[in-house]
N, C-alpha and C positions, 0 to 999 in steps of 0.2 A: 479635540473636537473641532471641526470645521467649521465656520458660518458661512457656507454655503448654501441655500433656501430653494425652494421652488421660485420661479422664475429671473432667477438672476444669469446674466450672462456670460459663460464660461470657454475656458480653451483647457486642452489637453496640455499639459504642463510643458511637453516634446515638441509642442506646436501643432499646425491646427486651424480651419474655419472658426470661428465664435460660433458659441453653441448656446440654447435656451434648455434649462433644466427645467425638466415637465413634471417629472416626479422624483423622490427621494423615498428606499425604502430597501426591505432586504427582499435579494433575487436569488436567494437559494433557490434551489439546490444547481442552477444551470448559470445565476451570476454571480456578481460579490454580495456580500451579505449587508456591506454599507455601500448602496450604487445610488445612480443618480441615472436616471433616461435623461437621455439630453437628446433634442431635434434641432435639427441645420436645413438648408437650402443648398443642395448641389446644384447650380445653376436652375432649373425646373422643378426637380425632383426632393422632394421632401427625404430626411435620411433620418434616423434617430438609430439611436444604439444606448443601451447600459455599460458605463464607467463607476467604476470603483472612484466614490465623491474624494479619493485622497491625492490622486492626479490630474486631478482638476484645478483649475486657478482661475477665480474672477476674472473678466478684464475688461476694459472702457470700449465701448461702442459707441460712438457717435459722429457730429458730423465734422470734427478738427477745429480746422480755423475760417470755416467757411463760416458768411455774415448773410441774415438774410435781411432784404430792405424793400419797402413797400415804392413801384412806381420810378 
């Protein structure tokens, strides 16, 4: 079993933009039967597509080592 959830952030195991899983459910009879929609940002363009949640893998988004400081 996965613990991968709605709104956690993911990549395609092969690589990959970071992706937001939107929903988790089964997409018979046209997707996998354990998928996950996941939506990105191609630069402008909103993209989403259904993955099978088994080649999917969490991954860290944020801002690195950047510091923020008031003034």
């Amino acid at each position: 079993m996965t613990d991968i959830k709605i709104g956690d952030v993911v990549k395609v195991k092969s690589g990959g933009p970071p992706m937001t899983v939107q929903n988790i459910g089964d997409y018979t009879p046209t997707g996998p039967s354990n998928g996950a929609m996941c939506v990105w940002f191609d630069g402008k363009t909103n993209k989403s597509h259904v993955f099978a949640v088994e080649v999917l893998e969490k991954t860290d988004v944020g801002f690195g080592n950047v510091r923020l400081s008031r003034g």
